[in-house]
C-alpha positions as CSV (number, residue, x, y, z in Angstrom):
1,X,113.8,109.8,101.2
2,X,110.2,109.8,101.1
3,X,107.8,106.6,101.6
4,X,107.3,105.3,98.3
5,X,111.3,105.1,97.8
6,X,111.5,103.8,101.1
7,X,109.5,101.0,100.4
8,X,110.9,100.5,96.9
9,X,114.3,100.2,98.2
10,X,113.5,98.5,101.5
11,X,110.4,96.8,101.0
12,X,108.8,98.7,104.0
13,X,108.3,101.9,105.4
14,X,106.7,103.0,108.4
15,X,104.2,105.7,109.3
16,X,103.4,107.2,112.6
17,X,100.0,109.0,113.3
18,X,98.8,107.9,110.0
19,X,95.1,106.7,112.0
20,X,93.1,107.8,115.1
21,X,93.1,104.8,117.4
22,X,90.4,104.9,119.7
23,X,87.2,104.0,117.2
24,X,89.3,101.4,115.3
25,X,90.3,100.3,118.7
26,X,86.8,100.1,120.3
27,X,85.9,98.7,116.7
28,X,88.1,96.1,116.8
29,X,87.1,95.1,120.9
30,X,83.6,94.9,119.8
31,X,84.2,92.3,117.0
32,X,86.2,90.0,119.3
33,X,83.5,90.6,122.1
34,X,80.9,88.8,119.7
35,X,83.4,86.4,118.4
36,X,85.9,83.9,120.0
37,X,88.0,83.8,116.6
38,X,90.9,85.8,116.5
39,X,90.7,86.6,113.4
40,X,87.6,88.6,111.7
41,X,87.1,89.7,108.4
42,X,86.8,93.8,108.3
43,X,85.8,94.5,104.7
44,X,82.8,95.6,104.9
45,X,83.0,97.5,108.0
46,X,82.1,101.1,108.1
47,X,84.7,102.1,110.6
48,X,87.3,100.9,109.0
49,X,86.4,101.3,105.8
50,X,86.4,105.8,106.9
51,X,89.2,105.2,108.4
52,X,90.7,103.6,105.2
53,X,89.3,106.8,103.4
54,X,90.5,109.1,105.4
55,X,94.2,108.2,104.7
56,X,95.2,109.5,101.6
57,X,98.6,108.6,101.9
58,X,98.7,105.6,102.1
59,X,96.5,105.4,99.0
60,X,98.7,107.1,96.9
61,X,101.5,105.1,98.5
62,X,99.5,101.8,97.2
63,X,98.7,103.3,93.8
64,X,102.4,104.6,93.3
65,X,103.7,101.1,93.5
66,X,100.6,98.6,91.8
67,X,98.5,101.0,90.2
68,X,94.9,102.7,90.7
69,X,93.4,99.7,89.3
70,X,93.2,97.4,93.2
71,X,91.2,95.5,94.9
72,X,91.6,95.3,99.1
73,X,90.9,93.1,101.9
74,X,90.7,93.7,105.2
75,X,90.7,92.1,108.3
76,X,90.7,92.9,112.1
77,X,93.4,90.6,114.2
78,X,93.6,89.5,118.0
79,X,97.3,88.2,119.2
80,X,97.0,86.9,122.8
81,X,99.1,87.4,125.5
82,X,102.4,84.7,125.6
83,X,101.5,83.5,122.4
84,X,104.5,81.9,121.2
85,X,103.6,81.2,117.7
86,X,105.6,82.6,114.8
87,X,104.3,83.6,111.1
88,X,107.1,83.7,108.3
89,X,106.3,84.1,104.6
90,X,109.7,82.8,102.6
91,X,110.3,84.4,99.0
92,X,112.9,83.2,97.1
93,X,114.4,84.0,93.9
94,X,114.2,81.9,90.9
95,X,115.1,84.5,88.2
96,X,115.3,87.9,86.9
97,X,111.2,87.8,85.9
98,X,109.4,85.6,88.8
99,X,110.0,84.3,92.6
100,X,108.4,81.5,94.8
101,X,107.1,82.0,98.4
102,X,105.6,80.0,101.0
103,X,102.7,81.4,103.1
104,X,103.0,79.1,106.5
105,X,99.2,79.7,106.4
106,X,98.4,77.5,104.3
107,X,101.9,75.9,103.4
108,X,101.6,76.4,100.3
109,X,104.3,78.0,97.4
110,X,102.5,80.1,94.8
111,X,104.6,82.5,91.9
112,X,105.3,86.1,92.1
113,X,106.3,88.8,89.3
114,X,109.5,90.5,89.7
115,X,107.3,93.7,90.4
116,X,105.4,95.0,92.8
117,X,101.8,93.0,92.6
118,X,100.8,93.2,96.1
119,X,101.5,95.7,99.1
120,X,100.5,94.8,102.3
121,X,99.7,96.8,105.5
122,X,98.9,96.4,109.3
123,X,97.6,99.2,111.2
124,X,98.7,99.0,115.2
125,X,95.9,99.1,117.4
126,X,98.4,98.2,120.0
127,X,102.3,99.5,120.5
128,X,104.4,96.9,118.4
129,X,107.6,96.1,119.8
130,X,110.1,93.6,119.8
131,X,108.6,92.1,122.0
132,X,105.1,91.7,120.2
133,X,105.0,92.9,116.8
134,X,106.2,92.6,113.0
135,X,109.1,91.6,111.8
136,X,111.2,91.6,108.3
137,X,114.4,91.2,106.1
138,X,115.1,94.2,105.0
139,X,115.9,94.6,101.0
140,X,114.9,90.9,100.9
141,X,112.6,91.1,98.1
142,X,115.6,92.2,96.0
143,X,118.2,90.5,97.7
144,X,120.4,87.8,95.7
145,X,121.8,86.0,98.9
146,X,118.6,84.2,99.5
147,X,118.7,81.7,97.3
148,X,116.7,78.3,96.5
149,X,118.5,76.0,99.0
150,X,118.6,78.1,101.5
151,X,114.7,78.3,101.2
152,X,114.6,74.0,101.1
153,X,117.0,73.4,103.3
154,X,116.3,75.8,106.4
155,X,113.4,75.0,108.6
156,X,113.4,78.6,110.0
157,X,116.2,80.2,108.6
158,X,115.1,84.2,109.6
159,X,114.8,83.0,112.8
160,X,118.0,80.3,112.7
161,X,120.5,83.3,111.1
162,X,119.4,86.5,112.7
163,X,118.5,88.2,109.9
164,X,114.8,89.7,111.5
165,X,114.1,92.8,111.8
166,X,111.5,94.3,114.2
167,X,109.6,97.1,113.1
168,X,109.2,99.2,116.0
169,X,105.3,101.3,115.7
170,X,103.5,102.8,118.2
171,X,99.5,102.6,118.5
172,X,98.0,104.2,115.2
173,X,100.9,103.5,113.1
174,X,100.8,101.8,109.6
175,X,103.1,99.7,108.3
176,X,103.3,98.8,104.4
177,X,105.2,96.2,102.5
178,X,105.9,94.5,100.1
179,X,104.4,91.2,99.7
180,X,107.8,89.8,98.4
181,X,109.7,91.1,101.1
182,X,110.3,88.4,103.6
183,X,108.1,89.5,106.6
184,X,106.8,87.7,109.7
185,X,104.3,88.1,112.8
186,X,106.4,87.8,115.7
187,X,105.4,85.9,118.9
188,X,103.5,88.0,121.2
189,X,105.8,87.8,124.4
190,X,103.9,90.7,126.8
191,X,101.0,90.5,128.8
192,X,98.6,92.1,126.6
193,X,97.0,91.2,123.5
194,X,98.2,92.7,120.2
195,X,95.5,94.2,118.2
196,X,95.8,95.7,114.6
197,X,94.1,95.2,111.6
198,X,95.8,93.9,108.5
199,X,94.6,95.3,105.0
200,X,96.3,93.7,101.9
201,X,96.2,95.6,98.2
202,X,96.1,93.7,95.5
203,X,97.0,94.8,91.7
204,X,94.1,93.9,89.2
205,X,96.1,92.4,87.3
206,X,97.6,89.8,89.8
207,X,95.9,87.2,90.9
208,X,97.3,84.4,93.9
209,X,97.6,81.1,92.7
């Protein structure tokens, strides 16, 4: 099974190697040296943007699933040691052509097409592991068990039913996903920041409401 029917049947795949971490790395240190946000927008770096480039699978992965026609944004991302906080989108089903999800960004539901529209990506800067990383439900983005009032009812129900899975990815690693997949940053529990830079791909003819 190759990536694209991985993540068409999963709603993730995983891809080891896939970047050279020590510019992106040193990249990524520099921002945060300048900055005491965690969080710094990447798309017009030149680093990255090679590094982006210079992957053609995961471009044709991307294209596969939502088409040539994409826009991208891109962002470098800082975790800090201990940092207990937790980052769930929810997608439920609503019927065989749309879904609902909730970013807890913003709090805030918005539609999505029973297709592919948007495919998500982190590159690791850092090891992820259980103890630090990215977690998700695998299948969830098809799955008819999570339903409406689960969604209303549950305050935290990946975390309340023990349906996460960690994706396990060593420095230099990419992860992709679909955006309907339920997917969540997990708490940093280690002594070391997480680094990795997120870089979302978005079908032209989607737009988030």
């Amino acid at each position: 099974m190759n990536e694209i029917q991985q993540l068409q049947l999963y709603g993730f795949c995983t891809i080891a190697g896939a970047y050279e971490v020590n510019s992106l790395s040193n990249e990524c240190l520099r921002m945060f040296d300048k900055l005491s946000s965690n969080v710094v927008d990447a798309n017009e770096n030149e680093v990255l943007n090679h590094a982006l480039n210079a992957c053609p699978i995961v471009k044709n992965i991307v294209e596969a699933l939502i088409g040539t026609e994409h826009t991208r944004t891109a962002s470098f991302k800082r975790t800090l040691p201990n940092d207990t906080s937790f980052s769930c989108t929810y997608h439920v089903h609503c019927d065989e052509t749309e879904s609902l999800a909730l970013d807890n960004y913003n709090n805030r539901l918005r539609k999505s097409p029973h297709v592919p529209c948007m495919i998500n990506s982190i590159i690791t800067l850092t090891d992820f592991t259980a103890d630090n990383g990215f977690g998700v439900i695998p299948m969830s983005h098809h799955s008819p068990f999570l339903k409406r009032h689960q969604f209303l009812t549950a305050v935290d129900p990946v975390v309340e039913n023990d349906f996460l899975f960690p994706v396990i990815a060593p420095a230099g690693s990419v992860i992709l996903w679909d955006n309907r997949l339920w997917h969540a940053q997990l708490p940093n529990k280690t002594d070391e920041s997480r680094l990795n830079i997120n870089v979302s791909y978005f079908a032209k003819w989607w737009r988030n409401y």
